[in-house]
C-alpha positions in Angstrom: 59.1 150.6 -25.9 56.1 153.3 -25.9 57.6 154.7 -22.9 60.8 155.3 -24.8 58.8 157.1 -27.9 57.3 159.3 -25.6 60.2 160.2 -24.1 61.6 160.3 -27.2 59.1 162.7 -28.1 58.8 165.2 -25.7 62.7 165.6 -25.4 62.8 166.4 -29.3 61.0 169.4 -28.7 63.1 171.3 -27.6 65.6 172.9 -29.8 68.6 172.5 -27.6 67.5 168.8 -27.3 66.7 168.5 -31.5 70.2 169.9 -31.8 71.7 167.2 -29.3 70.2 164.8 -31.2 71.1 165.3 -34.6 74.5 165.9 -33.5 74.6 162.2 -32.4 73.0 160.9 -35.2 75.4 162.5 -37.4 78.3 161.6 -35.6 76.8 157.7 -35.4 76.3 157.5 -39.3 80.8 159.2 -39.5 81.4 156.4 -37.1 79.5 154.0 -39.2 81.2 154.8 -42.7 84.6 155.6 -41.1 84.6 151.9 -40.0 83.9 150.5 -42.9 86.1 148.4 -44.9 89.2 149.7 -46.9 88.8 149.4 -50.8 91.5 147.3 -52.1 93.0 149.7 -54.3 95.0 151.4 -51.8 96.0 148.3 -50.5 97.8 147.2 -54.3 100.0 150.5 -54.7 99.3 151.5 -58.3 101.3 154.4 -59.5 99.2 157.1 -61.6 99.7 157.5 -65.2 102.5 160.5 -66.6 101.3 163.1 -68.7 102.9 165.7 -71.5 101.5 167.7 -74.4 103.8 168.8 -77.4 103.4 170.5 -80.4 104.8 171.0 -83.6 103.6 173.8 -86.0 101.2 171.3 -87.0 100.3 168.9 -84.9 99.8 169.2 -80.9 100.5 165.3 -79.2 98.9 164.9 -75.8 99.7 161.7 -74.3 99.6 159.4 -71.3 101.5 156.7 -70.0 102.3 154.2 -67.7 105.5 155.0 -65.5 108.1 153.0 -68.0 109.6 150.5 -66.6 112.6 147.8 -67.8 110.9 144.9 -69.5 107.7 145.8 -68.7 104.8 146.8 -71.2 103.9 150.4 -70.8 100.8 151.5 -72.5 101.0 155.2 -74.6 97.4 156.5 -75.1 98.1 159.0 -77.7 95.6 162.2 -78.7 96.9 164.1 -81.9 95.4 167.2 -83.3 95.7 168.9 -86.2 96.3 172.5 -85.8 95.6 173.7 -88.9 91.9 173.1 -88.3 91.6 172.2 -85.0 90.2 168.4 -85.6 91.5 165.3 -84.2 94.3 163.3 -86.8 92.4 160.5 -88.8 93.3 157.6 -90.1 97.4 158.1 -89.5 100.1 155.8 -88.8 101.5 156.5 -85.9 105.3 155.1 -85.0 107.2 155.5 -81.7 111.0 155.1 -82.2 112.5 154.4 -78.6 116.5 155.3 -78.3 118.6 155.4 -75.5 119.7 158.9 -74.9 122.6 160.3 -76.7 122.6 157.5 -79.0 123.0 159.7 -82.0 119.8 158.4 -83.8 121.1 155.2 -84.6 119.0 152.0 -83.9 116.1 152.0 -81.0 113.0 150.1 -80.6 110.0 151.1 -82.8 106.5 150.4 -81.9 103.5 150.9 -84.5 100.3 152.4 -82.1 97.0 150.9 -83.5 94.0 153.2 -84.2 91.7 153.8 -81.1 88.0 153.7 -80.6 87.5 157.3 -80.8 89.1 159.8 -83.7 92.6 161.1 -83.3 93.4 158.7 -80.7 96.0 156.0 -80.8 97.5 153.6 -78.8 101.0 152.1 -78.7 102.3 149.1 -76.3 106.1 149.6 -75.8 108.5 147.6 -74.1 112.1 149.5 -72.9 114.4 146.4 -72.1 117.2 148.0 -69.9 116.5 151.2 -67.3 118.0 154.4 -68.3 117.1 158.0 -70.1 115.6 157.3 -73.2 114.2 160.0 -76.1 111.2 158.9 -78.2 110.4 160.1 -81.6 106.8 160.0 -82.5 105.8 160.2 -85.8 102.5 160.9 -87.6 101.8 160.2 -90.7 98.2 160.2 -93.1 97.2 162.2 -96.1 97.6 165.5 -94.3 100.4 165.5 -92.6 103.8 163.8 -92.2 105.0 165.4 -88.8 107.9 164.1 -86.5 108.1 164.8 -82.7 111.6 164.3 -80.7 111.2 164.2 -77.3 113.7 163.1 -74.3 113.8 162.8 -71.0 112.0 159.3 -70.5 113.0 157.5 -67.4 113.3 154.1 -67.6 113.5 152.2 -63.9 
């Protein structure tokens, strides 16, 4: 084993010889990590939340949510702002009206969002029963404001 130090030794003085081996030291700790086991989130294919922002002279509605599918709970996480003084919308009720498209208006599913753990966010569960296009209507109500947001294009598989 000494023998091998010294050899060790007097090879790593050399700078072509310190460059050899740091290349294979770096290439054995890429081989090391590249072999190492896959997480499990790429095996269980999970698809990545949807996004929009929308505004209304008063309000601007950022939110995410689940790809919607058809009987399936999809989870809204809604962030509301009030435009008028740039602070997040407190203490509102906050109601999601879910209509297939071109329905008119009439009927739909309508979800209440409950209040989230940080100000001007809320969060609504909704179910869609049957695939399709659907438009939502969100609507935002407190002391302050009384605002309604009709959007469409929601695809429901």
């Amino acid at each position: 084993m000494k023998q091998l130090q010294c050899a060790f030794t007097v090879l790593a003085k050399t700078t072509r010889c310190r460059r050899t081996i740091a290349f294979f030291t770096v290439l054995a700790l890429m081989t090391g990590a590249a072999c190492g086991s896959r997480p499990q989130a790429e095996a269980e294919h999970e698809e990545e939340a949807l996004a929009r922002t929308e505004f209304t002279n008063r309000i601007e509605n950022f939110f995410e949510y689940d790809p919607l599918k058809a009987g399936q709970q999809s989870q809204f996480l809604i962030h509301l702002t009030d435009l008028s003084d740039g602070t997040p919308v407190e203490k509102a009720e906050v109601t999601l009206t879910i209509r297939p498209k071109g329905n008119g208006g009439a009927g739909g599913v309508q979800t209440k969002a409950r209040v989230g753990k940080v100000t001007g966010i809320y969060v609504a569960d909704v179910t869609i029963p049957n695939p399709g296009e659907y438009d939502i209507e969100f609507h935002v109500k407190n002391q302050k404001l009384d605002e309604r947001v009709a959007l469409t294009d929601f695809k429901v598989e």
